[in-house]
N, C-alpha and C positions, 0 to 999 in steps of 0.2 A: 243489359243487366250488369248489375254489379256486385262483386261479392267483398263486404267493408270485412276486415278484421280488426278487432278490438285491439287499440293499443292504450295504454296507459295516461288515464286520467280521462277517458271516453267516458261518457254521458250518454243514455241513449235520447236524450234532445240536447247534447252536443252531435249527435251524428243528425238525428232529425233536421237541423237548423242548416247541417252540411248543406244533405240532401234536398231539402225542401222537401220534405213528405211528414205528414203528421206522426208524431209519437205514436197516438194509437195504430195510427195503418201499420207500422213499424212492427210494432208490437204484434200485433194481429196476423199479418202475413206472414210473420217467421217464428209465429205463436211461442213469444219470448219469457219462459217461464221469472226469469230472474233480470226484468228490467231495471230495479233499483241496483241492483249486483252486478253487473255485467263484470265476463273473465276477460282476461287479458289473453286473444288467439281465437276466441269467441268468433263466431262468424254471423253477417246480419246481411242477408238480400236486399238488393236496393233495386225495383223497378218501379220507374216511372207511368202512372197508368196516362193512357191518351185519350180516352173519351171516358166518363162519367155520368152519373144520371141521379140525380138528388130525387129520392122516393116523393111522392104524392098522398093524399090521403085515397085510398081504396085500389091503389097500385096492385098488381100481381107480377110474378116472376115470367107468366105464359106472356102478360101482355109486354111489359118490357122487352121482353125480346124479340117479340114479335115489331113493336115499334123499332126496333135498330136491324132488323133483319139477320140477328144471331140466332145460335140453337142454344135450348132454355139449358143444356149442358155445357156452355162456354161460360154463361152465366155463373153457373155452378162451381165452376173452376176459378174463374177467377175472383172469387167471394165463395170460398169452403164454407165459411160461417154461417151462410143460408140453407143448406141442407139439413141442418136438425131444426130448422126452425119455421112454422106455418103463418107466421107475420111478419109480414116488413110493416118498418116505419116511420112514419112522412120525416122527414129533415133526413134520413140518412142516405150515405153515398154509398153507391155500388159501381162497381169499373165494368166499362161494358168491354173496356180493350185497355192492351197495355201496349208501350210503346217499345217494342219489339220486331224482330224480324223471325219468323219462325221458319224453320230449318227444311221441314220434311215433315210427313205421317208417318208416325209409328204405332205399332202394337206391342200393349201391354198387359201382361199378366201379371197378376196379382194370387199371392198363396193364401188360405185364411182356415181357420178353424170352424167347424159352424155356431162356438158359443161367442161367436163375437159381439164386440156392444155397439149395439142395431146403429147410435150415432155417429163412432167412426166407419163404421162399412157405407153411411148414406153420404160424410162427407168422402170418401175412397170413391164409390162408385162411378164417379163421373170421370177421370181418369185412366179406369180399365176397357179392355176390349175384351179382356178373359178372368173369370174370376174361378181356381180352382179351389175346388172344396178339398180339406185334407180331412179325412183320410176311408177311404172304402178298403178295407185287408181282405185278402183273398187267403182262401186255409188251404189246408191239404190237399182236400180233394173236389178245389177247385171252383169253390161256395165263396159267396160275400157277406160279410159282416155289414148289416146296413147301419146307418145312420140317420139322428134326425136332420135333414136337410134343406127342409122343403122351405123357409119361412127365409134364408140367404139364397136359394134358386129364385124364390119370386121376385125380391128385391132386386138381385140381378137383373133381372128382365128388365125389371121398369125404370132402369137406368141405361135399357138400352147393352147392356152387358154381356155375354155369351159365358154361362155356368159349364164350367167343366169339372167332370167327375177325377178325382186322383185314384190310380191304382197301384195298391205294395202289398207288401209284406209287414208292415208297420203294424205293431198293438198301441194300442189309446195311451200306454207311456211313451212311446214313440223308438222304439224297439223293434228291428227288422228280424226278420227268419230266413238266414244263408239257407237252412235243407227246407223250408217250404218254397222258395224260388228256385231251387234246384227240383225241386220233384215235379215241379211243373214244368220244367224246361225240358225236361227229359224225358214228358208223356204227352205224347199227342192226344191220348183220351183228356188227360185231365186240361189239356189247354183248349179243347173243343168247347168244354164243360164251362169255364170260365169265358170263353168266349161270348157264349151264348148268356151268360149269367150278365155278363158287363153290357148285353144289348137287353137285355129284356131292360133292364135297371134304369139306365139310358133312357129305355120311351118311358118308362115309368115317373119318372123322375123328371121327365122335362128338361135333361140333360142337352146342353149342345155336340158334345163330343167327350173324348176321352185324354186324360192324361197320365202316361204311364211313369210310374218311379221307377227306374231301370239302376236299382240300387246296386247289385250284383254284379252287372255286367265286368267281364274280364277278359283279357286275351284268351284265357284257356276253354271258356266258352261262349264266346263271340258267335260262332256258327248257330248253335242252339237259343240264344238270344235275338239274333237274325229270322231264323225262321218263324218265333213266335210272333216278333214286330210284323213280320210278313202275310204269316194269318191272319193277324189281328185287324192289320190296317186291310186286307182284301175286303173280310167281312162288315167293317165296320165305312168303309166308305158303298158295300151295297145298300147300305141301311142310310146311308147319306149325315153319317156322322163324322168330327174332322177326329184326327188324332197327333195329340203333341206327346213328346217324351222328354220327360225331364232326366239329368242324367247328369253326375258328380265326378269329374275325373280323378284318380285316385292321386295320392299326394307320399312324396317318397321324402324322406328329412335323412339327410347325414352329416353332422356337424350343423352347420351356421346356412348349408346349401339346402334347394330344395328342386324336385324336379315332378313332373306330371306325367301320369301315365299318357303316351300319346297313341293311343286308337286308332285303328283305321274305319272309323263311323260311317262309308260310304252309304253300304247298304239300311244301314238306319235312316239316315237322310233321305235316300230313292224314298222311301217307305212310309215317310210321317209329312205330314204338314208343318213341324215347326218340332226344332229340337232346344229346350230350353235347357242350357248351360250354370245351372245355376249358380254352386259355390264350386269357389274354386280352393277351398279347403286351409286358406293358408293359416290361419288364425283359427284356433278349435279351445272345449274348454279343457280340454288334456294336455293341447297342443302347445309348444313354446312361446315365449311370449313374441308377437309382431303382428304386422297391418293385416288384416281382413284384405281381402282382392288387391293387394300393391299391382296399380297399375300394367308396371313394368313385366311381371311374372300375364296378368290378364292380354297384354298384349301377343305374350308369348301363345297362350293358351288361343285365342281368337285365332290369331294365325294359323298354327295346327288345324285347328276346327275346318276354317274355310277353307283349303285345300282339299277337303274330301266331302264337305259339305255345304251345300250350296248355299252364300249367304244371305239370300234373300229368307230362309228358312231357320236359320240361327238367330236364338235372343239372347242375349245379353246377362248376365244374372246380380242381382243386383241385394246381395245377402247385408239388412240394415243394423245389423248386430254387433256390438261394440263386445271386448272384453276385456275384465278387471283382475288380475292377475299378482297372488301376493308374490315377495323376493326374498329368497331366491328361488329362483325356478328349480323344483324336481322333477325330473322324468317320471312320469308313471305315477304319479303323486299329488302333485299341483294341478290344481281343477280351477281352472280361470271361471268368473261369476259373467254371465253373459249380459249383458247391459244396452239401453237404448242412449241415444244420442242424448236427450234429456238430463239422464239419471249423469253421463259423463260430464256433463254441463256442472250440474249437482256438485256432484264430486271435487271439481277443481274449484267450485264459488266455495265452498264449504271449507276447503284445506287452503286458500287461499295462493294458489298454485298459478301459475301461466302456462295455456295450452301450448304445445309446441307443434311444427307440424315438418313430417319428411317428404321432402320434393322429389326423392328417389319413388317410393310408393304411393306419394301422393295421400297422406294420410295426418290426420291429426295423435296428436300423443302427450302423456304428462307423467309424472312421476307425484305419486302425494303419500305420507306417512298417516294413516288413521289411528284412531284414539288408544288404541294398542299399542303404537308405536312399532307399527309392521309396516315395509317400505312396498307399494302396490307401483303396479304398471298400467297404463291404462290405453287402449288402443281403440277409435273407434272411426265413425263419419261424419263429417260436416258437410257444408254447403261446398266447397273446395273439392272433396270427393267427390259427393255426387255430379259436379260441373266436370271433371275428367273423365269418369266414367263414360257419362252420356255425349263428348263428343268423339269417340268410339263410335258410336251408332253412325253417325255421318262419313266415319272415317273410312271405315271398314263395309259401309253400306248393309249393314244388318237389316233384321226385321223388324226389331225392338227390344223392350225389356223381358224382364222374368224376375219379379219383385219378392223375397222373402224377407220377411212376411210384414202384413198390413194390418197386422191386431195392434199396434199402435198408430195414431196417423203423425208422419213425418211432415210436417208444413214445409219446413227447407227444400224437400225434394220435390214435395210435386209443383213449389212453386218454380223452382229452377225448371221442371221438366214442363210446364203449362208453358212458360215462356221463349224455351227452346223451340218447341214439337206439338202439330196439331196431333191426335189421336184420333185412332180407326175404332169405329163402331160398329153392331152386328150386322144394323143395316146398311152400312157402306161393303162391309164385309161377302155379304150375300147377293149383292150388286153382279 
């Protein structure tokens, strides 16, 4: 694999003509909105596929793969653009493999809303080994707020996918409740009550297992957080469901420094099947301006983690959110615009800007003045990111990912992450 950066006076059939690989594929695999535009720090995947297979007239995706002896989900991955689509068509090329060395299996989770657009979840699906639905709220006394969920649980399925249920504090604007997670923590009636409310929900639902937002969690009550993980998971592995906890470490800012709450997560770990790490807070829309997950600070945090948590249980967290930031920065005032990798794209073709990128956090960045004439910051992921991140998982011998969120689909990453790492399924899973 290769990852080209845009320099000045790039074509992208000047780069095509490099690489030997067609414009379109170009195009296609790094679903490149602003071909005729390309920025200067832009980043473009280059993998060379090694076997291919020029469609037929009355081909199918089952029998193709059957003819090369893949799973019709390799297929899937490496051609997203088949997944919305119920016809293939004679003259065209599908890559049955690329020429790669893949790494390791991993497991990944994936976050998602349930109004997602049914197209990108079909092309995501193939990818995941956990799909969490956000969000089931739990109230006072200890009841769930249901949702409609059932039409992304079935999908799941038939991708082979394992649907997990999310559990908070969270309302529909995405708003948590410190005293409805305290009043539960500090009642064994009511965490009975929920208990049993999250397994009826579970068989009802067709749910795999459970995933808890352990929003709250603090030094001061760690112990009462403990014992609820401990109920939870007793009851719910009688019931033969798995349970992951996703969980935020808390984030301290003084001047230009920053530092992470460092928890002693032991007995979480005994206790769960898989603690999903998700952000690691650095970059917020309140927050000062800088890199989402800098490397350097993620390594720190990993480290911590596996010390008390065993790393075959640990995922990775893999937050794909850019932010836009006017200047100058106020405390308490400035509310950075959250943005995908795209819209950054956008933004520098548009202001005619050069991405720049910090090797310290490993991150992309540009400065551009909009039509106001207001000086903006811009911080977000490319292909470069997500390639650091993920060789963290080999490094550190993790589990896998923990993706937020997948209501957009990122081609950069999953083609980097297809070409890294096979992925675990339910059925290998239950093996």
């Amino acid at each position: 694999m290769i990852i080209h950066v845009v320099e000045a006076g790039d074509t992208i059939e000047l780069i095509s003509a490099r690489y030997s690989i067609p414009v379109e594929r170009l195009i296609q695999e790094n679903d490149i909105t602003n071909p005729k535009d390309l920025v200067v720090g832009q980043t473009v995947v280059i993998v060379h596929p090694l076997l291919t297979y020029t469609v037929q007239a009355g081909d199918a995706i089952a029998q193709i793969a059957k003819k090369y002896d893949v799973s019709i989900m390799q297929l899937l991955r490496n051609n997203p653009y088949l997944a919305d689509r119920n016809t293939l068509y004679p003259g065209e090329t599908i890559v049955i493999s690329y020429d790669s060395d893949k790494i390791r299996k991993i497991e990944i989770s994936g976050y998602t809303y349930p109004f997602i657009n049914r197209d990108t979840l079909r092309k995501t699906l193939p990818f995941l080994t956990y799909l969490t639905v956000f969000n089931y709220q739990y109230t006072w006394e200890g009841n769930i707020v249901d949702i409609d969920d059932g039409e992304v649980i079935k999908l799941a399925k038939e991708y082979g996918v394992a649907p997990m249920m999310l559990l908070s504090t969270l309302s529909e604007r995405g708003v948590g409740s410190f005293e409805v997670a305290t009043n539960m923590l500090n009642s064994v009636e009511v965490q009975e009550r929920l208990i049993e409310n999250v397994i009826r929900k579970l068989k009802e639902k067709g749910y795999y297992g459970l995933n808890i937002y352990l929003k709250y969690m603090r030094p001061e009550n760690r112990t009462l957080v403990e014992e609820y993980v401990k109920r939870m998971s007793k009851r719910l592995k009688e019931e033969g469901f798995r349970l992951l906890l996703t969980i935020t470490p808390r984030t301290y800012i003084e001047g230009i420094e920053m530092t992470y709450e460092n928890m002693d997560y032991t007995v979480i770990g005994e206790n769960a099947d898989g603690v999903l790490f998700l952000s690691y807070d650095w970059a917020y829309s309140f927050g000062p301006p800088a890199s989402g997950t800098p490397i350097n600070i993620v390594r720190e945090v990993i480290e911590n983690i596996t010390s008390v948590v065993p790393h075959e249980k640990v995922y990775l967290g893999f937050p794909l959110i850019g932010y836009d930031w006017q200047l100058p920065y106020i405390p308490g005032y400035t509310m950075a615009r959250s943005i995908t990798y795209d819209v950054a794209v956008e933004l520098a073709a548009l202001a005619n800007v050069p991405i720049q990128y910090d090797e310290v956090s490993q991150a992309p960045y540009f400065l551009y003045t909009n039509e106001h004439g207001e000086l903006h910051l811009v911080w977000f992921k490319d292909a470069r990111s997500i390639d650091a991140l993920s060789d963290l998982l080999p490094e550190y011998d993790l589990a896998g990912i923990s993706v937020w969120n997948i209501m957009r689909y990122y081609a950069q990453m999953w083609f980097i992450i297809n070409t890294k790492f096979m992925i675990e399924k339910i059925e290998e899973l239950n093996k």
